[in-house]
C-alpha positions as YAML, in Angstrom:
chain: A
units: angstrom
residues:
- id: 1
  name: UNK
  ca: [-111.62, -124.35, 128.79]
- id: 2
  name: UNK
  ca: [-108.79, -126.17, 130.94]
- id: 3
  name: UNK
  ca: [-106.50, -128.10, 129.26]
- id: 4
  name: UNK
  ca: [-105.45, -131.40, 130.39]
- id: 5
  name: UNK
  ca: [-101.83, -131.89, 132.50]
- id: 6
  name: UNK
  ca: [-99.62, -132.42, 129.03]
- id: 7
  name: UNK
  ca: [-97.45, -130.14, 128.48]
- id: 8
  name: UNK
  ca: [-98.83, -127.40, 125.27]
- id: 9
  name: UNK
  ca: [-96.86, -126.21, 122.25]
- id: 10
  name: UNK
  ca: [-94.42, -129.53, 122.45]
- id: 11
  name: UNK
  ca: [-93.11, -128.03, 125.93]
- id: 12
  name: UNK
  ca: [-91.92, -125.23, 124.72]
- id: 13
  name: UNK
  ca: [-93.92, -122.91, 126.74]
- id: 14
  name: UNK
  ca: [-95.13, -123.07, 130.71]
- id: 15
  name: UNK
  ca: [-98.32, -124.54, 131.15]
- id: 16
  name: UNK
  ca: [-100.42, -121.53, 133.56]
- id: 17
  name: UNK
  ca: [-101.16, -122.34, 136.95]
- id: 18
  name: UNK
  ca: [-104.19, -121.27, 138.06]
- id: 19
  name: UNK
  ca: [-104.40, -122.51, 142.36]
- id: 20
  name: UNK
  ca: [-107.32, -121.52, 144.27]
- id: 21
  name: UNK
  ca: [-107.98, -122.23, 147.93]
- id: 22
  name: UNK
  ca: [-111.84, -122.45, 147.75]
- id: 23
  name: UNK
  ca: [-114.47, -123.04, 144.69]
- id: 24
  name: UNK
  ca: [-113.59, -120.30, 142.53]
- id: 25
  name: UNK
  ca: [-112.02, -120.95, 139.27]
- id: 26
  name: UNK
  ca: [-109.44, -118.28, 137.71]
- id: 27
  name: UNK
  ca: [-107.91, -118.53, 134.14]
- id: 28
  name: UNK
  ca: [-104.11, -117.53, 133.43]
- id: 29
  name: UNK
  ca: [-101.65, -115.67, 131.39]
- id: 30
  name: UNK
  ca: [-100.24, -117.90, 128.33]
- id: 31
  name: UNK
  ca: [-101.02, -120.95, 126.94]
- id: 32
  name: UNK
  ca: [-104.17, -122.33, 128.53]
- id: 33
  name: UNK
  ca: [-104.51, -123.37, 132.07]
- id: 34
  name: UNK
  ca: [-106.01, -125.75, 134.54]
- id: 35
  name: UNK
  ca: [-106.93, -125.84, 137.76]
- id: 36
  name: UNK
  ca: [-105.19, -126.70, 141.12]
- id: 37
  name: UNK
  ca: [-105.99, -127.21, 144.73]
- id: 38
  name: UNK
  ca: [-103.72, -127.50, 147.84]
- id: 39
  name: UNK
  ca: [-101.18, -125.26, 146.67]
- id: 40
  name: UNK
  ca: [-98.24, -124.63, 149.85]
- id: 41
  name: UNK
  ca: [-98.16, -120.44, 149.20]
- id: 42
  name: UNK
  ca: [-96.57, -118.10, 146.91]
- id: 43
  name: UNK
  ca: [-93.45, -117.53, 149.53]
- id: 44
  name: UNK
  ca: [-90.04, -117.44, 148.46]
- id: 45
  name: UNK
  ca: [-87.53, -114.87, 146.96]
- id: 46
  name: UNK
  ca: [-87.45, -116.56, 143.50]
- id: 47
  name: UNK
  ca: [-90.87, -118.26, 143.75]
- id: 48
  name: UNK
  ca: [-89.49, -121.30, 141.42]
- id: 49
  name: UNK
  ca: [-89.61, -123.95, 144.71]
- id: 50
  name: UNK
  ca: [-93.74, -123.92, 145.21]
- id: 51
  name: UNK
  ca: [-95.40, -127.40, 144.41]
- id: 52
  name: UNK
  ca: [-98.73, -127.48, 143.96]
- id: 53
  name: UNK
  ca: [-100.82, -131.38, 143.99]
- id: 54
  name: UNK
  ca: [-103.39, -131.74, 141.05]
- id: 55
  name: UNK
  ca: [-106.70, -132.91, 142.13]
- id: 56
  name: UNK
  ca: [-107.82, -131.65, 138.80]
- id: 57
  name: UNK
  ca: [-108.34, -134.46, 136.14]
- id: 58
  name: UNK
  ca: [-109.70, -133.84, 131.87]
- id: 59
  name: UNK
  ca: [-113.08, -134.68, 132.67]
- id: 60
  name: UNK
  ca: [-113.05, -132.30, 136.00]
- id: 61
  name: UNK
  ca: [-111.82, -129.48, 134.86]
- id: 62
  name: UNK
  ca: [-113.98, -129.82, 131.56]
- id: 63
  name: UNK
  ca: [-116.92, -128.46, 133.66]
- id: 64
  name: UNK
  ca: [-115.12, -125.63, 135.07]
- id: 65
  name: UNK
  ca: [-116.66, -122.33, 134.17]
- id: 66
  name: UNK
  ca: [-115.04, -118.90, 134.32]
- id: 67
  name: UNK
  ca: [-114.59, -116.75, 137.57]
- id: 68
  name: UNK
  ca: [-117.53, -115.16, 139.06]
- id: 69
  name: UNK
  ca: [-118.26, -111.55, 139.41]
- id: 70
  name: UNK
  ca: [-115.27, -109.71, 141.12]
- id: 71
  name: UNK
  ca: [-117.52, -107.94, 143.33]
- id: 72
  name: UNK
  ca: [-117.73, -110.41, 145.96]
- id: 73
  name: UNK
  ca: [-114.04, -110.54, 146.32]
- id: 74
  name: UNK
  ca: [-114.03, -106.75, 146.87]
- id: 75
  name: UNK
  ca: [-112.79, -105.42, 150.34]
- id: 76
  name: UNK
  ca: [-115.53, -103.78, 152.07]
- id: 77
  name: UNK
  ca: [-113.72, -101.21, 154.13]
- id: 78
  name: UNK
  ca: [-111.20, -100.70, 151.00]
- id: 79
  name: UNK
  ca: [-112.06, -98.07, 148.58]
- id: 80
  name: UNK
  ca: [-110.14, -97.64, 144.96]
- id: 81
  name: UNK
  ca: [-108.07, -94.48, 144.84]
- id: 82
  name: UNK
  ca: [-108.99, -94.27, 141.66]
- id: 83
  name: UNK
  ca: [-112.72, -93.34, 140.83]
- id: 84
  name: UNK
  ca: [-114.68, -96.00, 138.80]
- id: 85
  name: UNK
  ca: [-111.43, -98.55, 139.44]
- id: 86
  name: UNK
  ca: [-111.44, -101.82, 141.42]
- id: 87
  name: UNK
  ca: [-110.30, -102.68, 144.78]
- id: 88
  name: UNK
  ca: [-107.84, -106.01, 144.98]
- id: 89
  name: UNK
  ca: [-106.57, -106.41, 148.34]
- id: 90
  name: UNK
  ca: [-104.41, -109.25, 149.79]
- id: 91
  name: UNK
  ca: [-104.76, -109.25, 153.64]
- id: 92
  name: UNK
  ca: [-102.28, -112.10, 153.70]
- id: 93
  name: UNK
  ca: [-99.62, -109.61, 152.77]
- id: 94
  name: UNK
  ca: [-101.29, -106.76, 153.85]
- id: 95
  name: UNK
  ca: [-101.29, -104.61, 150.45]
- id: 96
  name: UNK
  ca: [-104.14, -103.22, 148.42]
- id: 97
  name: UNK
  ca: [-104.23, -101.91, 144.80]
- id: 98
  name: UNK
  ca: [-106.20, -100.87, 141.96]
- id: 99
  name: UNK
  ca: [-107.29, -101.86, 138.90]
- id: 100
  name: UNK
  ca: [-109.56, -100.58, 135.69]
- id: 101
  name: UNK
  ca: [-112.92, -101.84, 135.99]
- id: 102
  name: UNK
  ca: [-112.51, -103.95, 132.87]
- id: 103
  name: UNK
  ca: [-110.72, -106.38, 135.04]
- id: 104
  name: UNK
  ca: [-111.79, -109.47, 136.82]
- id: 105
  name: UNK
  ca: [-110.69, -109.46, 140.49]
- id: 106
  name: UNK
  ca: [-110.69, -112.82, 141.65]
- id: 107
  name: UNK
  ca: [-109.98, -114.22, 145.70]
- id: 108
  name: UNK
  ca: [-107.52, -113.03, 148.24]
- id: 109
  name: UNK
  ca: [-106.87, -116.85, 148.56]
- id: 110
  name: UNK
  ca: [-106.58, -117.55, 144.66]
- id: 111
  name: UNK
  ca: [-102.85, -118.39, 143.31]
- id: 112
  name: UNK
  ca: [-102.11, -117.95, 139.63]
- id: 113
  name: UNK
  ca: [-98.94, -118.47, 138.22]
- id: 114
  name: UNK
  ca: [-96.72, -120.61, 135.38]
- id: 115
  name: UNK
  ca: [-95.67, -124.29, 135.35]
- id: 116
  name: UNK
  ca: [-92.09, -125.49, 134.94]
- id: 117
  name: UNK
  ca: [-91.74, -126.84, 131.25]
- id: 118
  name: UNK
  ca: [-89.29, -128.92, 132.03]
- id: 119
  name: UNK
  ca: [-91.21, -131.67, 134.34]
- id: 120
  name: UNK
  ca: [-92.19, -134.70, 133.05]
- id: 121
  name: UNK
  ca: [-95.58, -135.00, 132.99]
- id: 122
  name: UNK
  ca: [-96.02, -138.52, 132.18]
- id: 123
  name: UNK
  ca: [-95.43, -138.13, 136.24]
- id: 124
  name: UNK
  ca: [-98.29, -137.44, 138.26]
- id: 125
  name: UNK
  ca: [-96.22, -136.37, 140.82]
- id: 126
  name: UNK
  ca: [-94.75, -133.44, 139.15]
- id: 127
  name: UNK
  ca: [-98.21, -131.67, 137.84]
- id: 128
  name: UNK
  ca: [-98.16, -128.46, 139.62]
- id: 129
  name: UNK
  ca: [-94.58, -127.63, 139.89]
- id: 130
  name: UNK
  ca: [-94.28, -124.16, 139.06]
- id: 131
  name: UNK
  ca: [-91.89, -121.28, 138.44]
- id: 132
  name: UNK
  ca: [-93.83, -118.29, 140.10]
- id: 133
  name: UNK
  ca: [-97.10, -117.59, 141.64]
- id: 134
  name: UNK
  ca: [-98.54, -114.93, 142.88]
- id: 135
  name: UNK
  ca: [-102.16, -114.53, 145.08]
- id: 136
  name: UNK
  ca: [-105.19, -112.40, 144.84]
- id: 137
  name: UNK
  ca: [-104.90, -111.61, 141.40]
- id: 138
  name: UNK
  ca: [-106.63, -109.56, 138.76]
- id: 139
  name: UNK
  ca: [-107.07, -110.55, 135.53]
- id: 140
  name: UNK
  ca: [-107.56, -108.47, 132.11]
- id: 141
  name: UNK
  ca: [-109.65, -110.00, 129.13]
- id: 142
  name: UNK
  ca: [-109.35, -113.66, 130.35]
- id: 143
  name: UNK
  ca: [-110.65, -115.19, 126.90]
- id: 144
  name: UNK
  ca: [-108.17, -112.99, 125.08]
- id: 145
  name: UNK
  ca: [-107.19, -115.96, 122.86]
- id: 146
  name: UNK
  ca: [-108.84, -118.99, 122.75]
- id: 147
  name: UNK
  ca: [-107.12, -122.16, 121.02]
- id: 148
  name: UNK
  ca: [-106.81, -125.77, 120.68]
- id: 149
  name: UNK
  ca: [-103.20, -126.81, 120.37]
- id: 150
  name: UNK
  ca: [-103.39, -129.70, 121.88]
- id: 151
  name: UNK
  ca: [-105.79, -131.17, 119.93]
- id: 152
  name: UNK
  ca: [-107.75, -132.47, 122.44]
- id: 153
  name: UNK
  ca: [-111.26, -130.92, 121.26]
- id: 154
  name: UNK
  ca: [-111.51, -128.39, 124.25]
- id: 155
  name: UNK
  ca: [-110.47, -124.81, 123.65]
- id: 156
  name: UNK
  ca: [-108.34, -123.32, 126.13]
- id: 157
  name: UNK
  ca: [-108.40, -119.86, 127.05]
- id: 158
  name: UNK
  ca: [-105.36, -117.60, 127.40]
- id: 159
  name: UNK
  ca: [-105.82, -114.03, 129.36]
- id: 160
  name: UNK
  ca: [-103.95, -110.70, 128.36]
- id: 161
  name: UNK
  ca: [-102.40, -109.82, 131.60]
- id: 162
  name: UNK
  ca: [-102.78, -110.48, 135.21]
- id: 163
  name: UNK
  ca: [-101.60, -108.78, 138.31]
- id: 164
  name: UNK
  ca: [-101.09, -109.58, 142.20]
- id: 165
  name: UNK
  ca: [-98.87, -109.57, 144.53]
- id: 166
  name: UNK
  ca: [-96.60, -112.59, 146.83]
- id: 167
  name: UNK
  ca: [-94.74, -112.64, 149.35]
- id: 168
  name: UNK
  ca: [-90.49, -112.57, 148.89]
- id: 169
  name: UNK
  ca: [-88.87, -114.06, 152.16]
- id: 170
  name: UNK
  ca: [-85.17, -114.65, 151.99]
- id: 171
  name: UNK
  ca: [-84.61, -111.43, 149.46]
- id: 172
  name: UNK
  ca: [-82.18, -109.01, 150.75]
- id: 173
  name: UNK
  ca: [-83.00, -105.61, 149.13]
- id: 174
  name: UNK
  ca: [-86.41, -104.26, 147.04]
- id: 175
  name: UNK
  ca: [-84.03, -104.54, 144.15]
- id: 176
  name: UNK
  ca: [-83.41, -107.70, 144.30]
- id: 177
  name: UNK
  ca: [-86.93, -108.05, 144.40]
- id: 178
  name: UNK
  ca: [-87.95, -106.14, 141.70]
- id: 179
  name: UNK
  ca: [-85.55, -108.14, 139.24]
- id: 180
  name: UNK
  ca: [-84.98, -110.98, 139.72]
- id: 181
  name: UNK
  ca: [-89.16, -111.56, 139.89]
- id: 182
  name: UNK
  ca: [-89.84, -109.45, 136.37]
- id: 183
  name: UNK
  ca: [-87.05, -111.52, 134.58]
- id: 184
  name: UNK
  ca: [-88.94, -114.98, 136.01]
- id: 185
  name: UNK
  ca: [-92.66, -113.70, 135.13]
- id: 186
  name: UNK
  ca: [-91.09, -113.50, 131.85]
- id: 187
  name: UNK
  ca: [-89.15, -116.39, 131.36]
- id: 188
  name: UNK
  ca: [-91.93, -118.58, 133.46]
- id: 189
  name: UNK
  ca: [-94.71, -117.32, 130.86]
- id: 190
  name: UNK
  ca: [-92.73, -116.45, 127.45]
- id: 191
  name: UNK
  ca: [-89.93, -117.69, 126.92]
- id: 192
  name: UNK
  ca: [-88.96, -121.56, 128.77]
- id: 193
  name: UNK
  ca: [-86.69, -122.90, 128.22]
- id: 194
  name: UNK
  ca: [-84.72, -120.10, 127.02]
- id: 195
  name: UNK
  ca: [-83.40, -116.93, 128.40]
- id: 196
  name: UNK
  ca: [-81.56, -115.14, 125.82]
- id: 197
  name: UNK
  ca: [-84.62, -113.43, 124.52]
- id: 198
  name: UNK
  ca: [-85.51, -111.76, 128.03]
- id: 199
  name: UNK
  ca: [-84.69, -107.76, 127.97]
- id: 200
  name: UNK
  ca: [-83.44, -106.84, 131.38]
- id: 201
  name: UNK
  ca: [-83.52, -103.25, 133.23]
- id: 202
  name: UNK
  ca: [-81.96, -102.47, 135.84]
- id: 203
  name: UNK
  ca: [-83.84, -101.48, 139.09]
- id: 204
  name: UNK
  ca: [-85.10, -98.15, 140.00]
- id: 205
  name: UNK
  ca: [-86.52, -96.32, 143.26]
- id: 206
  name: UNK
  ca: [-90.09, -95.94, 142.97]
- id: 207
  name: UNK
  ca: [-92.87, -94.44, 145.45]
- id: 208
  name: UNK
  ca: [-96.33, -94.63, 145.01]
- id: 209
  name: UNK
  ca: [-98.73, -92.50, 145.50]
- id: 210
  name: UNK
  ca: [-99.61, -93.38, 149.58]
- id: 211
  name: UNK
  ca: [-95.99, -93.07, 150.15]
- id: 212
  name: UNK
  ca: [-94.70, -96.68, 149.62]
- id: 213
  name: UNK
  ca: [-91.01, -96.84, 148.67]
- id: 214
  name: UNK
  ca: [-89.38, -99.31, 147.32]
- id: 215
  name: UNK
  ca: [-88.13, -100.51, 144.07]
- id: 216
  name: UNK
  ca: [-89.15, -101.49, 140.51]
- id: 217
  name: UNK
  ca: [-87.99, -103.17, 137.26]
- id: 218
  name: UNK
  ca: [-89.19, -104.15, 133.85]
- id: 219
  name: UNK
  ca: [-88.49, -107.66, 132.06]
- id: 220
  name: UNK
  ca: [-89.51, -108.08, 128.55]
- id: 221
  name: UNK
  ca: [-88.93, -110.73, 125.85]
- id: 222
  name: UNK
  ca: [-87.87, -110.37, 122.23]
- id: 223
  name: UNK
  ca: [-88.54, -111.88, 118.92]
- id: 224
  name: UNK
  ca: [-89.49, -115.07, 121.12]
- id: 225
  name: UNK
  ca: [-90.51, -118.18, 118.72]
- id: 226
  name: UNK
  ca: [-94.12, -118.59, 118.47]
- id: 227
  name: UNK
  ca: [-95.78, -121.95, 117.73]
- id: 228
  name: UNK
  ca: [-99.00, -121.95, 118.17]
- id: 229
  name: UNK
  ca: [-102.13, -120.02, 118.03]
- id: 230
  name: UNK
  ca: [-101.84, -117.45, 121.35]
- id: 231
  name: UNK
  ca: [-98.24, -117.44, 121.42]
- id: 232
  name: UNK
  ca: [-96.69, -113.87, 121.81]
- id: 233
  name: UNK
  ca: [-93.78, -111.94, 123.48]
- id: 234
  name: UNK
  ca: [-94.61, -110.85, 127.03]
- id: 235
  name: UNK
  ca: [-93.74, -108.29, 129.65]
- id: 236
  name: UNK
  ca: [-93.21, -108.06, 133.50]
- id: 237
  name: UNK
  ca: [-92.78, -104.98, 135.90]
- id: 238
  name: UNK
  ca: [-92.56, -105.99, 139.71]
- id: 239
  name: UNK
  ca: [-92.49, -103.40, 142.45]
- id: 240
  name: UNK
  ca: [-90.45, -104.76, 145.85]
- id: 241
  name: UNK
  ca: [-91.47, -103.04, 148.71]
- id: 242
  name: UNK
  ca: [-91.66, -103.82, 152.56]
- id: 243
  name: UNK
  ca: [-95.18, -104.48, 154.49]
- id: 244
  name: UNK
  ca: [-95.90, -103.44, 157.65]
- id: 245
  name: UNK
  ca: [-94.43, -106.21, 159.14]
- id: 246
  name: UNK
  ca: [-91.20, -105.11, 157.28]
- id: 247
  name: UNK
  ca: [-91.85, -108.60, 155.49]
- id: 248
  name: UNK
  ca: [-90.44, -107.98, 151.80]
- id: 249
  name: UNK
  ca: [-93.63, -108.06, 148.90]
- id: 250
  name: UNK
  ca: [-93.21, -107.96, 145.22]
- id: 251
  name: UNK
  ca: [-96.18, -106.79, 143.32]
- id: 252
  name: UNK
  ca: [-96.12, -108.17, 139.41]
- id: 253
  name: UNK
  ca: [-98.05, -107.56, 136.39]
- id: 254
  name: UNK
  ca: [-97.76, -109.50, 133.01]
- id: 255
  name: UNK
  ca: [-98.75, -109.16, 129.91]
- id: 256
  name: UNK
  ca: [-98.82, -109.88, 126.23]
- id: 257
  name: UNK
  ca: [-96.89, -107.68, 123.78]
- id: 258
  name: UNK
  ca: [-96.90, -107.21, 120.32]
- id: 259
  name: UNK
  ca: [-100.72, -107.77, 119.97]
- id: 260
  name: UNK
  ca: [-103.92, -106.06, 119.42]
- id: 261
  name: UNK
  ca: [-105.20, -104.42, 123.08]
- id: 262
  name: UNK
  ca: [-101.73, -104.74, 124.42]
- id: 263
  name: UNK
  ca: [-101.77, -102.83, 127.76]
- id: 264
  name: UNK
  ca: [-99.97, -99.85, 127.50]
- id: 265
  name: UNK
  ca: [-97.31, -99.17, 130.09]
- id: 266
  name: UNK
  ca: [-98.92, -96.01, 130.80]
- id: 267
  name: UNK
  ca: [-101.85, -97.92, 132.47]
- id: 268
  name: UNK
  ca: [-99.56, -100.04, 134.05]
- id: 269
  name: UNK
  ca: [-97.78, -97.71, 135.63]
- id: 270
  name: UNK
  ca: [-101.26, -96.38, 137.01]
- id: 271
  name: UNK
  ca: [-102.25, -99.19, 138.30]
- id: 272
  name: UNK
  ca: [-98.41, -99.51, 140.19]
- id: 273
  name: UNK
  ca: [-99.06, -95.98, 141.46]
- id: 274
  name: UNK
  ca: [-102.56, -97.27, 143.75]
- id: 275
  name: UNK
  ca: [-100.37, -99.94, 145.52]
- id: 276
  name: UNK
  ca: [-100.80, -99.07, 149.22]
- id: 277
  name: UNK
  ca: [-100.73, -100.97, 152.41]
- id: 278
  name: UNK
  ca: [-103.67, -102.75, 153.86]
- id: 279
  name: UNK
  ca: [-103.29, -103.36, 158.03]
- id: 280
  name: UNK
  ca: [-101.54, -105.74, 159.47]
- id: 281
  name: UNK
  ca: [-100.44, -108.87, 157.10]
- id: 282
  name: UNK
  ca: [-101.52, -112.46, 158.05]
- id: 283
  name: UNK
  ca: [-98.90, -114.01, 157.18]
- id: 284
  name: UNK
  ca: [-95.64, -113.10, 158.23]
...
């Protein structure tokens, strides 16, 4: 299910983090995934500086099964806006959303994110280096695509969108928020190395329905070159807002395009509209 630490698709493509705190396991958006422990946060304007160490080896993460029921991981105070829907709430940035109940709501503490393509990963060192995170995720259809690139007789899975939410220190406006984190979703899970096929908006005010202001943007790719099995174009839309704390948050979801069961924008933009605040953040 996890693929080893070479690089898929001739390293054409970011490898998907998937970093979680405890026991739980969590698969990713774009080609295949494998597991990480000890990751430092999901902090950071641009998100492209987080280092994560492997502990995760082939025959480890051969064993690793898919995430558990999302109930657990359910706030129990929290209740979805949204009847039938999911709560996924992130104390350590003190926000709260919802999502359809066809999706898998993993840990507060989980990280999932994509790997820099460019590493070498002959280099122990550099497994884990990523472009973005984000924590307490929610993933949609996480055996969407199931392939063996690689070669290496394990399939690995590849999910049709996740969502979640991380922190931004250092960004100066929601703006700058809301783009510059849509265009690297993209880029980190679509298209590395390249940038020319990324789609830019600009950013827009948006409030949601609690009242949160802020602001959001789309990033999409185009006619991006596909090489193997679960390739695909992709899209981004991040929401910057401010916390409680008045600590700046960007809440992302990304996605496949293109392909059969593509999540319409429609539904993303109803999920976008549940984001709320959830007391006082942890982490500041």
């Amino acid at each position: 299910m996890w693929s080893g630490p070479q690089p898929p698709g001739g390293g054409n493509r970011a490898k998907v983090v998937a970093v979680v705190a405890v026991a739980a396991v969590v698969a990713g958006v774009g080609l295949g995934g494998f597991l990480l422990r000890g990751a430092k946060d999901d902090d950071g304007g641009g998100g492209g500086d987080t280092t994560a160490s492997a502990s995760a080896s082939k025959s480890a993460t051969a064993s690793a099964s898919a995430s558990a029921s999302p109930e657990p991981h359910s706030s129990g105070t929290e209740r979805p806006t949204v009847p039938g829907w999911k709560v996924v709430v992130n104390p350590k940035w003190g926000t709260a959303f919802d999502v359809p109940p066809g999706w898998d709501v993993e840990s507060p503490s989980a990280l999932i994110g994509f790997e820099d393509s460019t590493v070498d990963y002959s280099d122990p060192d550099n497994w884990g280096k990523t472009i973005v995170v984000m924590s307490g995720p929610a993933i949609l259809d996480a055996n969407w695509c199931l392939s063996d690139d690689d070669k290496d007789g394990r399939m690995d899975d590849t999910s049709l969108a996740i969502v979640g939410t991380k922190g931004s220190q250092g960004s100066k406006s929601t703006a700058e928020v809301a783009v510059g984190l849509a265009d690297l979703w993209v880029y980190g899970g679509y298209t590395q190395p390249d940038r020319e096929n990324i789609v830019r908006e600009a950013a827009r005010p948006y409030t949601t329905r609690s009242g949160v202001r802020g602001s959001i943007a789309w990033a999409r790719s185009r006619d991006t070159p596909r090489k193997d099995k679960c390739d695909s174009d992709g899209k981004a839309i991040t929401f910057g807002f401010k916390n409680s704390a008045g600590g700046f948050v960007a809440w992302s979801l990304v996605g496949a395009t293109g392909v059969k069961g593509e999540l319409p924008d429609s539904t993303i933009m109803k999920i976008l509209s549940t984001v709320r605040l959830h007391g006082k953040p942890t982490k500041s």
